[in-house]
N, C-alpha and C positions, 0 to 999 in steps of 0.2 A: 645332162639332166637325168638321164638314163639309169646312169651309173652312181648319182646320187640320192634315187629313190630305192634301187635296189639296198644299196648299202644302210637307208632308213630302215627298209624291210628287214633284211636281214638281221640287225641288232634289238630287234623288239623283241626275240626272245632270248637274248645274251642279258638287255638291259629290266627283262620282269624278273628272272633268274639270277640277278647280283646279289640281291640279299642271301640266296639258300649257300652262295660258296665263301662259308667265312673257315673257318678250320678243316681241317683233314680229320675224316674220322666224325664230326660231330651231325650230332641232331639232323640239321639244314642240309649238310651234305648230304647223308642220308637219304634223305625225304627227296631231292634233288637230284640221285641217280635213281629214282623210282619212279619219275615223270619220262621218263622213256616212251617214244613214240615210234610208231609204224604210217608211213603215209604209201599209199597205193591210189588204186582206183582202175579205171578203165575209160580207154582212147580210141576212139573208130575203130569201137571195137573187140581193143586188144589190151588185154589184162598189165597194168603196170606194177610196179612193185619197186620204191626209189629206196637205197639206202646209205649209208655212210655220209657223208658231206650231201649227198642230193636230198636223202631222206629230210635233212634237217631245214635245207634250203625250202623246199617246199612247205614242211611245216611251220616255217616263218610265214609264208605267203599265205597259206591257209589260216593262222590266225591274227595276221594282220587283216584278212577282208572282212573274218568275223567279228573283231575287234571295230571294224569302222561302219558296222549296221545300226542304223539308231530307230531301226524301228522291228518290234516284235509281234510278230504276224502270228502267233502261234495257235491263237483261237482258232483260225481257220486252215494252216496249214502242216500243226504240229502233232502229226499222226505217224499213225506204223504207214498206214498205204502209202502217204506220200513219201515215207523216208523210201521204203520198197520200191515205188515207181523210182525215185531217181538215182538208184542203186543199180539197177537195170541198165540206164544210157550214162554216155559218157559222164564221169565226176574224180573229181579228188574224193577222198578219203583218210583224214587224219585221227587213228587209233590210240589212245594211252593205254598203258600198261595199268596205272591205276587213276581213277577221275582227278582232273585237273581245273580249276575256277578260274572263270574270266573275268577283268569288267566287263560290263553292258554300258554303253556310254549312253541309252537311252532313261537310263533309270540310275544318275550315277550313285555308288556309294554301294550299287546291287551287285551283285556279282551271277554269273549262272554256272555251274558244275556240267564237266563234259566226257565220258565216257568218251564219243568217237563226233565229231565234225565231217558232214560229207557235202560238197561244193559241186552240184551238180553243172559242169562247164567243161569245155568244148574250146580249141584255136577259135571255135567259128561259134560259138552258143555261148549266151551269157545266162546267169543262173537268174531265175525269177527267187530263192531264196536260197538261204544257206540254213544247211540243218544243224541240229545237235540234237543229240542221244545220251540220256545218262540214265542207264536201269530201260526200265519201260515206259520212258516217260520221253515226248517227243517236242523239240521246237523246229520253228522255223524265224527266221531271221530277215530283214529285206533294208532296203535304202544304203547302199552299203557305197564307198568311193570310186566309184569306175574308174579312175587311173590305175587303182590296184587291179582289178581286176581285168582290167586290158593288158598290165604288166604281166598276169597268170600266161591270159591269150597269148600272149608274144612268146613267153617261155615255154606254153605245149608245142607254142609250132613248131618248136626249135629243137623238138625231141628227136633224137635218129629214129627213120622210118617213118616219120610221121608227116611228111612232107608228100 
């Protein structure tokens, strides 16, 4: 079961990304090596920074939790402090090189623009929301599917040192 959610996870952003790789060279392609992403963050503690194949794996996981939030808390949590505060303790962090639009499955047909996703979570802490950043402008995110995100928990614990 394990091994078939993960592989769900994993293809969600092979399968939003199918349309941009039609030719070599064109438009889509283009536009499809400029959604380039940095995922980081910080672990009891200790500064992470994933790249190559991890990098990617994570930023699956990171926007499949935001992907599965159907409720948008932003009135009240969608600030610089609160992004600040949970920049400070342990979070993911997923970076684009240039803004990237999601659905919002709470408002379908909406989309929201994202500079940087940060998943303020922990082996052991689960996130009261998920943020996003795009410019100066702040949400916050909530209701989101705790499988996924127990799958997160399972895969920080599993990080070398982190045990």
């Amino acid at each position: 079961m394990r091994a078939a959610t993960c592989l769900i996870l994993l293809s969600c952003p092979a399968v939003c990304w199918a349309d941009d790789t039609k030719a070599p060279g064109s438009k889509a392609v283009r536009e499809a090596e400029d959604k380039k992403a940095t995922v980081g963050g910080i672990q009891g503690g200790k500064p992470l920074k994933f790249g190559d194949s991890l990098g990617t794996y994570y930023e699956g996981l990171v926007v499949a939790l935001l992907g599965s939030c159907t409720s948008d808390s932003s009135l009240h949590v969608g600030t610089k402090e609160h992004w600040e505060k949970a920049l400070k303790g342990n979070h993911l962090r997923l970076q684009f090189e240039k803004p990237r639009r999601f659905a919002v499955p709470q408002r379908p047909g909406e989309e929201v623009e994202a500079d940087e996703i940060l998943v303020p979570i922990s082996a052991s802490k689960i996130p009261d929301h998920i943020f996003v950043r795009t410019g100066n402008t702040y949400r916050g995110y909530t209701k989101y599917h705790h499988k996924i995100c127990k799958f997160i928990q399972d895969e920080l614990q599993e990080l070398p040192g982190r045990r």
